[in-house]
N, C-alpha and C positions, 0 to 999 in steps of 0.2 A: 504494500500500500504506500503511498505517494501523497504528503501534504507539501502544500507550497504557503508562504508566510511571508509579505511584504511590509515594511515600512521603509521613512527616509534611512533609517540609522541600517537597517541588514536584510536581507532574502534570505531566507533557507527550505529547503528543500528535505523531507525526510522519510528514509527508507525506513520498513520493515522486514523483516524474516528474512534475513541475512547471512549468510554463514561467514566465516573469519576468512575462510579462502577468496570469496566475492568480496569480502572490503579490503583484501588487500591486492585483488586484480584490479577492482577500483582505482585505488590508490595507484597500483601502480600504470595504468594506464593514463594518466594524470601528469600532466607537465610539470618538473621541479620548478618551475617559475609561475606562481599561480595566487591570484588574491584568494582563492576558495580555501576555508577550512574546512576539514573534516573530522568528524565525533565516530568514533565505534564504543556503543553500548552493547555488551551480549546479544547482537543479531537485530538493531538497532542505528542504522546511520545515520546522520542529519550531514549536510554539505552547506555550511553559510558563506552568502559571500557578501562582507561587509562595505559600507556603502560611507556615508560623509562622515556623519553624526559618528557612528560607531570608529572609524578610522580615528578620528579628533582623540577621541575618548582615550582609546588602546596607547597611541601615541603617548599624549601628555600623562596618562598616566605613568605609564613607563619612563619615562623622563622625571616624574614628582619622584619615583622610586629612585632613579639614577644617582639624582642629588641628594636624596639621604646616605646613601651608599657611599658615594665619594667624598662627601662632606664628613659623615662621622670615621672617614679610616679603614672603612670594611674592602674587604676583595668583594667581584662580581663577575660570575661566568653568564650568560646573556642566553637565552634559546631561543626568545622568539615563540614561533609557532613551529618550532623544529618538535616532528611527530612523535610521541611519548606512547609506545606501546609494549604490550604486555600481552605476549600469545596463549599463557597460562590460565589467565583470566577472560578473553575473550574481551579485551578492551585498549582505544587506541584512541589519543587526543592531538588535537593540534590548537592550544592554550595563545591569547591573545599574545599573552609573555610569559615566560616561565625563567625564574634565574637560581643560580646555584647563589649561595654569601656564604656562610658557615662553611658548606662541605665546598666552597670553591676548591681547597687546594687538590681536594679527591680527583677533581676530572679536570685539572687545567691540563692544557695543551692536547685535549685526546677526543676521541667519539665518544659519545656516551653512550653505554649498553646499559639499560635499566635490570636487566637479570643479572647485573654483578655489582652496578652502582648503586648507591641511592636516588631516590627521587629525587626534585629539584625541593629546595625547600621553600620557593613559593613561586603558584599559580595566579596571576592576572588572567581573570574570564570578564569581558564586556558583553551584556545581552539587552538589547535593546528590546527583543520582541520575545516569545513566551517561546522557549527550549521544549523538545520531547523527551529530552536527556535529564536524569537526574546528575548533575554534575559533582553535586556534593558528597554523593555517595559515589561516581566513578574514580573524585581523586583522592579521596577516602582510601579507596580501593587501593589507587596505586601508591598509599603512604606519604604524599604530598602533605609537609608537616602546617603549612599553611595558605589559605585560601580565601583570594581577594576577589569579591564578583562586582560588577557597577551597571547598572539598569537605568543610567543616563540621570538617576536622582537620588539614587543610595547609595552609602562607599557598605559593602559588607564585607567582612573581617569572620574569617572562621579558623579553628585550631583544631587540631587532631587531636583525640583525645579518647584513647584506648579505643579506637577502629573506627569512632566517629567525627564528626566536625561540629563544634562548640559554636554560636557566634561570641565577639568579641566585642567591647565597646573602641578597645584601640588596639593596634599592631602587636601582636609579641616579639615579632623582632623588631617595633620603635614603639616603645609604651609610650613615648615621650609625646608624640607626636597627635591629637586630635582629627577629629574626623573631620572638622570645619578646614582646615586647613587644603584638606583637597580640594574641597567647594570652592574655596575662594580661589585655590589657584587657578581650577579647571573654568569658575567664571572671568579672573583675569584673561587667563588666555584665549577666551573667544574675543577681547577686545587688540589685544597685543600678546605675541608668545612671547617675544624677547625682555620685554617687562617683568613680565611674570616667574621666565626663568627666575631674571635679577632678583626678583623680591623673595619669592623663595629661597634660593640661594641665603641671601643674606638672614633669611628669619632660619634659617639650620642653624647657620652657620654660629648665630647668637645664640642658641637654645639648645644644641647640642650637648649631650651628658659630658 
């Protein structure tokens, strides 16, 4: 079965009854150069392909993260929407961003093989329109010790916690840091991004532990 789902911010498209060999003849029949994500839920695929709104989002998000990162001293391994699967499980993600901090030094300089690494320790998901994927429970699944979602007016903050995802009032990897803080930056930057960088930048850089 086949639903399709438009707004300004993303299109997806989502399969049913699937087997793991067909999402990954999918997949790999699929150009390495491609806006489209794709989701494998046990026999389950959605294929979004993100659009203004949603782009904006994934970006500065990833960019608010960046600055906290470099600001407070940390290392950062970057993935992107580099595909995260797990053939054991019957599930495969392609995450708006996903970055190694803590376990950077594990997989600097190398591929990552999730059967011998660990997970990334946190997931950036943007969803502007209603998912068929429970998300929470897929990177749950894959041990993902933290998980940021944003739905164009929520920042949620979730934590693993004995095989489930807690939500959070703020970061556990930046307790420090409030949830208004996104808002304002992500509202700055629809007026100016290079502004925005600056002032965030500068409000770490004061506030940092």
């Amino acid at each position: 079965m086949k639903t399709l789902t438009t707004t300004t911010g993303e299109q997806r498209v989502t399969l049913h009854g699937l087997t793991w060999q067909q999402y990954q003849e999918i997949l790999n029949a699929l150009p390495q150069t491609r806006a489209a994500h794709l989701i494998f839920d046990c026999g389950t695929l959605e294929i979004t392909m993100p659009l203004e709104e949603h782009e904006f989002a994934s970006e500065l998000i990833g960019l608010f993260l960046r600055i906290l990162v470099v600001e407070t001293g940390l290392r950062l391994r970057s993935l992107r929407s580099t595909t995260l699967w797990r053939p054991d499980l019957k599930r495969g993600a392609e995450p708006d961003n996903a970055y190694y901090i803590y376990h950077q030094p594990q997989v600097a300089g190398r591929s990552i093989d999730l059967s011998i690494d660990p997970p990334p320790d946190l997931v950036i998901e943007v969803d502007m329109t209603h998912t068929d994927i429970d998300k929470n429970q897929l990177y749950a699944a894959l041990g993902v010790p933290e998980l940021w979602r944003y739905n164009g007016r929520e920042w949620q903050i979730f934590q693993l916690w004995d095989g489930c995802y807690q939500g959070c009032d703020r970061s556990p990897l930046f307790p420090w840091v409030p949830k208004e803080c996104l808002y304002r930056f992500l509202a700055e930057a629809k007026m100016d991004e290079v502004e925005a960088e600056k002032n965030w930048r500068r409000w770490v850089q004061e506030q940092r532990p």
